[in-house]
C-alpha positions as CSV (number, residue, x, y, z in Angstrom):
1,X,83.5,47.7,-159.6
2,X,86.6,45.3,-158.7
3,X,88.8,44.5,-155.8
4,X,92.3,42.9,-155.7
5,X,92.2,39.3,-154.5
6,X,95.1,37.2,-153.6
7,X,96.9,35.2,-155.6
8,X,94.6,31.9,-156.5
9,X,91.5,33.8,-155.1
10,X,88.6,34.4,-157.5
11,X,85.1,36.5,-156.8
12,X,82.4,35.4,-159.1
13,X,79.6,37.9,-158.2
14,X,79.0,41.8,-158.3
15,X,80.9,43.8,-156.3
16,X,78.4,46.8,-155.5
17,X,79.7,50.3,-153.8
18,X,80.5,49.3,-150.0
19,X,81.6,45.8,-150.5
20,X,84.8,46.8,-150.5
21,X,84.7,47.8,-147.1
22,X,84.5,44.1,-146.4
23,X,86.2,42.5,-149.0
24,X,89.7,44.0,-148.0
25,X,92.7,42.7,-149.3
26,X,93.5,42.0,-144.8
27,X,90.1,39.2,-144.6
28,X,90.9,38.1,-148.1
29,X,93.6,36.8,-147.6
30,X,93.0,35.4,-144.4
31,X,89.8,33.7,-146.4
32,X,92.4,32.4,-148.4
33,X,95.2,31.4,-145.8
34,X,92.3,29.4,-144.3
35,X,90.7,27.9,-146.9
36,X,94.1,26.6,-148.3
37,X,94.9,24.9,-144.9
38,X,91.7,23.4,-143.6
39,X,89.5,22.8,-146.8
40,X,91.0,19.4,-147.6
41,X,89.8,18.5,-144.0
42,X,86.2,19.6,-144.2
43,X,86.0,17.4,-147.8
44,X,87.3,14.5,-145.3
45,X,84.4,15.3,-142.6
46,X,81.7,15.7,-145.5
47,X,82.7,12.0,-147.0
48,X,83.1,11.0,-143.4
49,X,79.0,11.9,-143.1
50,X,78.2,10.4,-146.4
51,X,79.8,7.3,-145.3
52,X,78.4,7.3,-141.9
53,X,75.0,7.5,-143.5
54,X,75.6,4.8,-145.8
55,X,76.0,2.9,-142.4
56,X,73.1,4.0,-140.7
57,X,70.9,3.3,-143.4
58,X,72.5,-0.7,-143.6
59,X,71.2,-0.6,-139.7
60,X,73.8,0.4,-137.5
61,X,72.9,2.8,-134.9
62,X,74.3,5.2,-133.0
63,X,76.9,4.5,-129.5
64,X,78.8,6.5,-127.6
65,X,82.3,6.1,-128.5
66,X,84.5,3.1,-126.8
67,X,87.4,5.2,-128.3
68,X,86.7,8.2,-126.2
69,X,85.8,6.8,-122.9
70,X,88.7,8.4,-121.0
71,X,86.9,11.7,-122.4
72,X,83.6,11.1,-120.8
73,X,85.2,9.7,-117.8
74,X,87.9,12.3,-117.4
75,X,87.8,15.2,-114.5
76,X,88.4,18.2,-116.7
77,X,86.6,21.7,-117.5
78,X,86.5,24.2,-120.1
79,X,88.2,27.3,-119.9
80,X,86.6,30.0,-117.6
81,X,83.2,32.0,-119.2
82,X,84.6,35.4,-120.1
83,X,81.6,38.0,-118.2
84,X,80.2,39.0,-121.1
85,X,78.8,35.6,-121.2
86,X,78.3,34.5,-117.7
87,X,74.4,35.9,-117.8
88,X,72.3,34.3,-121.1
89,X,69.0,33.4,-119.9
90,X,67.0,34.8,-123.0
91,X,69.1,34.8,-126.5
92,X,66.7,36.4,-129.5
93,X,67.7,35.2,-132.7
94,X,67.1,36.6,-136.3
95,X,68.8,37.2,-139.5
96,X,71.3,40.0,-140.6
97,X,68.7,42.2,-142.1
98,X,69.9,45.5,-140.9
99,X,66.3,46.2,-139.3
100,X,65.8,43.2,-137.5
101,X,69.7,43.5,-136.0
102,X,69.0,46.5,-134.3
103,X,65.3,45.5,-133.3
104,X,66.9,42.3,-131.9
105,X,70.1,44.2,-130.0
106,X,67.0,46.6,-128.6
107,X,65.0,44.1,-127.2
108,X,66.5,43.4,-123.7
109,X,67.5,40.3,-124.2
110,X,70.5,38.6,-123.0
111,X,72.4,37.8,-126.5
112,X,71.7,38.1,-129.5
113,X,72.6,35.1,-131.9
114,X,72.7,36.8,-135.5
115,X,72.6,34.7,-138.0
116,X,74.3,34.0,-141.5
117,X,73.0,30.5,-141.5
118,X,69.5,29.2,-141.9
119,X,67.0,32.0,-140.7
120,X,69.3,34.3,-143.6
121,X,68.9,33.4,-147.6
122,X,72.5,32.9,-148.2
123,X,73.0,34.4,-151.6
124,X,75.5,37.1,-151.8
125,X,74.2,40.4,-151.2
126,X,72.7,38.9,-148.0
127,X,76.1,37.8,-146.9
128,X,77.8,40.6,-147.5
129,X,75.6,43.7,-146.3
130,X,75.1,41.1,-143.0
131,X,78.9,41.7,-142.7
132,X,78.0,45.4,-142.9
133,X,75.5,45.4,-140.3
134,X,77.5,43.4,-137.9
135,X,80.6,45.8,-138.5
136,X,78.0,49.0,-137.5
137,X,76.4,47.1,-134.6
138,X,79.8,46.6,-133.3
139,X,80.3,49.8,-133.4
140,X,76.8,51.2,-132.4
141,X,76.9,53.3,-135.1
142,X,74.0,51.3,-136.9
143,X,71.2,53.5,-138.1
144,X,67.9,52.8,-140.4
145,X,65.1,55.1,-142.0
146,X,62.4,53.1,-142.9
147,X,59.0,54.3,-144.2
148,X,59.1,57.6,-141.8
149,X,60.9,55.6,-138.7
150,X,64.2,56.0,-137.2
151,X,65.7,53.0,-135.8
152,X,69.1,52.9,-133.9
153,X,70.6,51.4,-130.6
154,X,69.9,52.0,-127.1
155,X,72.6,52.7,-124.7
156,X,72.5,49.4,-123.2
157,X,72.1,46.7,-126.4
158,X,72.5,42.8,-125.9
159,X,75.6,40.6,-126.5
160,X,76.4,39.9,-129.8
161,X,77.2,36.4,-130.6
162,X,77.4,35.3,-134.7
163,X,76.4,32.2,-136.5
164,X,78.1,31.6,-139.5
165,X,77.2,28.4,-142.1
166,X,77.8,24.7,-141.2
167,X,80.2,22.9,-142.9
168,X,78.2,21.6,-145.6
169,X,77.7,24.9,-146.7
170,X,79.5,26.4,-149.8
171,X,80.4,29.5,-151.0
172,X,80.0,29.1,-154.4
173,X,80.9,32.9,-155.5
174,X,84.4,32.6,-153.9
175,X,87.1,30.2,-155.3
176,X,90.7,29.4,-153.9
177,X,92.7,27.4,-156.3
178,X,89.5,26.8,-158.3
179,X,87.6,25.2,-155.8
180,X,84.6,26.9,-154.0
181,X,85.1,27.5,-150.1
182,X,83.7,26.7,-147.2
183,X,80.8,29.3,-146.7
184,X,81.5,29.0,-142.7
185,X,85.0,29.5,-143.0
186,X,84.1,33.2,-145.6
187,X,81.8,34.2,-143.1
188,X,83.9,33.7,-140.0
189,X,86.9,35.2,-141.0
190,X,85.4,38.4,-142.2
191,X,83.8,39.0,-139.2
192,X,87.3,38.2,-137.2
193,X,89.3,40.5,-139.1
194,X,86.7,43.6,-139.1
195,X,85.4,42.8,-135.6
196,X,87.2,40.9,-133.3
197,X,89.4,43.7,-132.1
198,X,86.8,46.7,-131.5
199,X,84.6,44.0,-130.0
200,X,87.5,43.4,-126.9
201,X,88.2,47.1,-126.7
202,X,85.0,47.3,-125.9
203,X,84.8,44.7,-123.0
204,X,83.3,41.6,-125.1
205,X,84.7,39.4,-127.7
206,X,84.6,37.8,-130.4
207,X,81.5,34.8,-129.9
208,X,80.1,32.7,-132.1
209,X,77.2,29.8,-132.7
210,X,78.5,26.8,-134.6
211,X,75.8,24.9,-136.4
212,X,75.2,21.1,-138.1
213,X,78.1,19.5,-136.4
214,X,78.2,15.6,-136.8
215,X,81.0,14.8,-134.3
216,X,83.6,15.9,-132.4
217,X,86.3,15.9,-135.4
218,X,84.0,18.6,-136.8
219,X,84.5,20.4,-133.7
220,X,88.5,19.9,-133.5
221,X,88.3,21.6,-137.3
222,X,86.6,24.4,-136.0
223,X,89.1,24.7,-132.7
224,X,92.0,24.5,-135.1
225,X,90.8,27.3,-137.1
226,X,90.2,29.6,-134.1
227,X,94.1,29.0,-133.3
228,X,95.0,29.9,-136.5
229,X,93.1,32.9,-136.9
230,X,93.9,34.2,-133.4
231,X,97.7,33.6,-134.2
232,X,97.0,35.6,-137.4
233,X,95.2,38.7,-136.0
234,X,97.6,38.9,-133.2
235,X,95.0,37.5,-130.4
236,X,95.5,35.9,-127.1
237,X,94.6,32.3,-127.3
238,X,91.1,31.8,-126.0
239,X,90.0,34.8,-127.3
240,X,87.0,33.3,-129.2
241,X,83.7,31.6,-127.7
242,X,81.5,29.6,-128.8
243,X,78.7,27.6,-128.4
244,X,77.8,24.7,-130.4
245,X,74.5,23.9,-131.3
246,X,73.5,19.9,-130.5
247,X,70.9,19.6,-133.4
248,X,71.8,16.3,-135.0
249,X,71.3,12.4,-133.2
250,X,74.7,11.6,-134.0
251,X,76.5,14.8,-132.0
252,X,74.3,14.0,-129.0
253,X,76.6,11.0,-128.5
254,X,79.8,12.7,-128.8
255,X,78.8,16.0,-126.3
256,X,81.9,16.0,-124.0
257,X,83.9,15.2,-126.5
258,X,83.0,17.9,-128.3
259,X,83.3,20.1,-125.6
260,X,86.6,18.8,-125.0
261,X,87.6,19.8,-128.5
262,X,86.8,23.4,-127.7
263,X,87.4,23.7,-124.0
264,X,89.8,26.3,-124.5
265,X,87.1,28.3,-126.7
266,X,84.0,26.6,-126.1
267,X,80.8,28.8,-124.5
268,X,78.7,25.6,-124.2
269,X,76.4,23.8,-126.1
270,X,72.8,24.8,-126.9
271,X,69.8,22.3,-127.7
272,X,68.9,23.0,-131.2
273,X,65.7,20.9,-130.9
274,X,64.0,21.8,-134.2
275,X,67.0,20.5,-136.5
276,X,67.6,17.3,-134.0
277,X,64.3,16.1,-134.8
278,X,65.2,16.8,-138.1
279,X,68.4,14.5,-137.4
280,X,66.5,11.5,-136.6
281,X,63.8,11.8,-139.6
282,X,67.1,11.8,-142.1
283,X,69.2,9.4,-140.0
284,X,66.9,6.4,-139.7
285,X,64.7,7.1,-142.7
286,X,65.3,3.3,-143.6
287,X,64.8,1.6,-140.3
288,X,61.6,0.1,-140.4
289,X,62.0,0.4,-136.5
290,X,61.6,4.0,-136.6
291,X,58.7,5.9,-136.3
292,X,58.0,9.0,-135.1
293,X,54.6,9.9,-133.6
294,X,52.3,12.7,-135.0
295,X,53.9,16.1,-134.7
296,X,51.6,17.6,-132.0
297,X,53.1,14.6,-130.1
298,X,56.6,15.4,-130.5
299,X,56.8,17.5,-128.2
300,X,60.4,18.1,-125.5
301,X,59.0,15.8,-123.4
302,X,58.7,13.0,-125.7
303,X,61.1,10.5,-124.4
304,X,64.4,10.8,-126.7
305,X,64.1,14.5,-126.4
306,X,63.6,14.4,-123.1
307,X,66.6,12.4,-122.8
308,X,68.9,14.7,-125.3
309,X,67.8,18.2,-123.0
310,X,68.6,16.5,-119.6
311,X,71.9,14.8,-121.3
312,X,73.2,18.4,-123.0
313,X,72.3,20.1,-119.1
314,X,74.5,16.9,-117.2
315,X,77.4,17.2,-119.7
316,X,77.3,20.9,-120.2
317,X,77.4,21.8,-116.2
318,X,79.7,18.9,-115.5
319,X,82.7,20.9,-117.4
320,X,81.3,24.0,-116.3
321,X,79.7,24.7,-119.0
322,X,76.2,26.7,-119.7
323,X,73.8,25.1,-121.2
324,X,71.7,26.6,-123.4
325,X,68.2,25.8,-124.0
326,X,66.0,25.8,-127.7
327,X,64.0,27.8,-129.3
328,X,60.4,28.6,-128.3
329,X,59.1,29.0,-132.0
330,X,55.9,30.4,-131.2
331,X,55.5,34.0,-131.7
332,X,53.2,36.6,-130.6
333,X,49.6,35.9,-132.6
334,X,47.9,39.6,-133.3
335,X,44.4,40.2,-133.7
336,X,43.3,36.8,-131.8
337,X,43.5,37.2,-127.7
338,X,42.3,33.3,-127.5
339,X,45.1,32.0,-130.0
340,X,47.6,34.5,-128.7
341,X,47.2,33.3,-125.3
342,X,47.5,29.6,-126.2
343,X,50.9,30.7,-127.7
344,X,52.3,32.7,-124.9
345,X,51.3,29.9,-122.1
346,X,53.3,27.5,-124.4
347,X,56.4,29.6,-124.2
348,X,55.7,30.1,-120.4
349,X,55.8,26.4,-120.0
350,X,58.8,25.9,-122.0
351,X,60.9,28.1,-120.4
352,X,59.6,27.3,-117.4
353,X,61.0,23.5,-117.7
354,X,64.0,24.6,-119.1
355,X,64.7,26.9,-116.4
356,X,63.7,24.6,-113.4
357,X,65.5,21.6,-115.1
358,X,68.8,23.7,-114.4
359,X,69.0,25.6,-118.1
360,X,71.0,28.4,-118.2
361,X,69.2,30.1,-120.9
362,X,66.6,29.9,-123.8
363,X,66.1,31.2,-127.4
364,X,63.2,33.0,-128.1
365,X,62.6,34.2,-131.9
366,X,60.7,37.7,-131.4
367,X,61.0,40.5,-129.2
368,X,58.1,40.8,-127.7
369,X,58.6,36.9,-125.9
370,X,61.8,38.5,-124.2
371,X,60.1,40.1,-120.8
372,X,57.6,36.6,-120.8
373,X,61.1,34.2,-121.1
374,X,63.1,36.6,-118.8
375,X,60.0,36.4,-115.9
376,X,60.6,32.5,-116.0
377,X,64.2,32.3,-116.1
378,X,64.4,34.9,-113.0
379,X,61.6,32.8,-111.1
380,X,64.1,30.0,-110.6
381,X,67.7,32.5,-111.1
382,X,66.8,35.4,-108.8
383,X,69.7,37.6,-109.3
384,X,72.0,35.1,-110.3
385,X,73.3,35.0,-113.9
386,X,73.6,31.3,-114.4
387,X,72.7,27.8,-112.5
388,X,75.7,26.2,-114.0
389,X,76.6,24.9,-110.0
390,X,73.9,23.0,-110.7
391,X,74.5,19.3,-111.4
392,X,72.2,16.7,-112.2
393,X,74.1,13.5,-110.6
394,X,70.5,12.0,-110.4
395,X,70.3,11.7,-114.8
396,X,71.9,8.9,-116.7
397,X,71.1,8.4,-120.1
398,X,72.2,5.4,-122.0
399,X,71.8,5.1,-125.9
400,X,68.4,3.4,-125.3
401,X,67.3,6.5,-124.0
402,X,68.1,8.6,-126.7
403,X,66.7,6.5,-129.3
404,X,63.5,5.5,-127.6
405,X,60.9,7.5,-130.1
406,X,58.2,6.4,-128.4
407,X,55.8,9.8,-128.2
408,X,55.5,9.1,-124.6
């Protein structure tokens, strides 16, 4: 079948029955209206990394910013935490996949981060029936029969909060003007314009998970575009949240900053730990200096990650922000107690030093790690939802610190 685009807009993949239900001539043309005005700057922020790179691999290493000292040494705060998000101490996270959605929303967790970016396949039908799923679980009228079973939500379901691509992610089957968009941008805005509003009638809002940032001029792009949307859709400023995901070296020097860019939106930051140590593989691939130790050794308590979790906690409670810890990627091991065991003490340890560090929260990656995370979160919380009134005035982490890759 086709669909009407806007003038300049071209779809080059199959429109199958239903995707017109998301591809509306309303989140169209605010794909368009967006990609027109904030494209050019995402090309400047990809050559920006390319060129920082470059850097990097001639020898220069990373510093906090001289230029945005007054930042770090300013008394300031984000925005209040809307109450939908003032209790996150276990976040599940999983794909779109219309099963897994309602398993994850089920699973009596805190939040559930669903995600169009790198637990999804990002080719088209994915995308779009995700945007499906997330318009039905907003609406808790999300249903599946699958081999005999009936899946669909309980009364009481988790927060929804939506990941969409990072910026160096395309969408190569949309083009504005000729050019393919910004894959982050396509997923964002359809969820605004189909979502956002049912999602504050019904006492939440509109939150998201921002992945791969590099700086904090990626996250001014991304603040920009939530004041342009809201202004578009006919939202209160400050309507969206979201948290951004410290998983690369480079953005663990620019934290407050980065807050800063959001504070009027921001939800906090989260410590994407798997991707950070991914960060510092790519980033100093050609310093002979750099070395990282066998894997089994790099572990959260290897010295520059310990610095990067205690750093993300300072910064984050300092603005009154929560802080988010990683993911536990260690799932439930059937048909071997002894292996299953060594799994489960390994999340019970993790959480556990998250939690007692002054974490807010924690990822897990499969339902049945919810109740194990929960227990260790409420050992330290009790009945409160957060620890975000507690500072850490007793950490300071230099540069050194975050580049020391010793294994311990």
């Amino acid at each position: 079948m086709t669909i009407a685009t806007p003038a300049g807009m071209e779809i080059r993949a199959e429109i199958k029955p239903g995707y017109e239900q998301i591809l509306t001539p309303e989140a169209l043309a605010l794909v368009a209206k967006l990609s027109r005005e904030f494209e050019p700057r995402r090309q400047q922020l990809l050559a920006a990394r390319v060129e920082r790179a470059r850097r990097l691999d001639a020898g220069e290493r990373p510093d906090f910013l001289p230029e945005t000292a007054h930042i770090r040494n300013g008394d300031w705060k984000i925005a209040p935490i809307p109450a939908a998000l003032e209790c996150r101490r276990v976040e599940i996270t999983g794909p779109v996949e219309r099963k897994m959605v309602i398993n994850a929303l089920n699973s009596g967790a805190d939040s559930y981060m669903t995600d169009f970016e790198d637990s999804n396949t990002p080719n088209w039908d994915n995308q779009i029936t995700g945007q499906l799923n997330m318009r039905d679980a907003v609406r808790k009228t999300i249903s599946l029969e699958q081999n005999g079973k009936q899946y669909k939500l309980n009364d009481k379901v988790a927060t929804l909060v939506v990941r969409p691509r990072g910026w160096h992610l395309d969408e190569k089957h949309v083009l504005v003007d000729g050019k393919r968009i910004s894959g982050g941008i396509f997923d964002f805005a359809l969820f605004m314009v189909h979502n956002a509003k049912e999602q504050l009638a019904r006492g939440a809002g509109p939150y998201f998970y921002l992945p791969k940032m590099e700086s904090h001029l990626e996250a001014r792009l991304w603040n920009d575009i939530f004041v342009m949307t809201q202004n578009e859709l006919g939202l209160p400023q400050g309507t969206i949240k979201a948290t951004v995901l410290i998983e690369t070296i480079v953005a663990a020097f620019e934290m407050d900053e980065i807050l800063y860019e959001l504070r009027e939106h921001s939800a906090g930051l989260n410590a994407g730990r798997w991707d950070y140590i991914f960060s510092c593989i790519k980033k100093f691939k050609l310093d002979k200096d750099f070395c990282l130790a066998d894997r089994p050794k790099v572990t959260m308590t290897a010295p520059f990650m310990r610095a990067y979790a205690l750093l993300l906690l300072k910064t984050c409670h300092k603005r009154g922000a929560p802080a988010i810890g990683g993911m536990s990627a260690l799932i439930p091991i059937k048909n071997d107690p002894e292996k299953n065991e060594t799994a489960m003490a390994g999340v019970r340890n993790d959480k556990a030093r998250d939690a007692t560090d002054g974490y807010d929260g924690g990822w897990v990656a499969h339902p049945g790690l919810v109740e194990l995370a929960m227990t260790e979160f409420k050992k330290v919380l009790g009945d409160r939802p957060n620890q975000i009134d507690k500072q850490r005035p007793d950490v300071e982490v230099t540069a050194r610190d975050l580049l020391d890759f010793r294994p311990e």
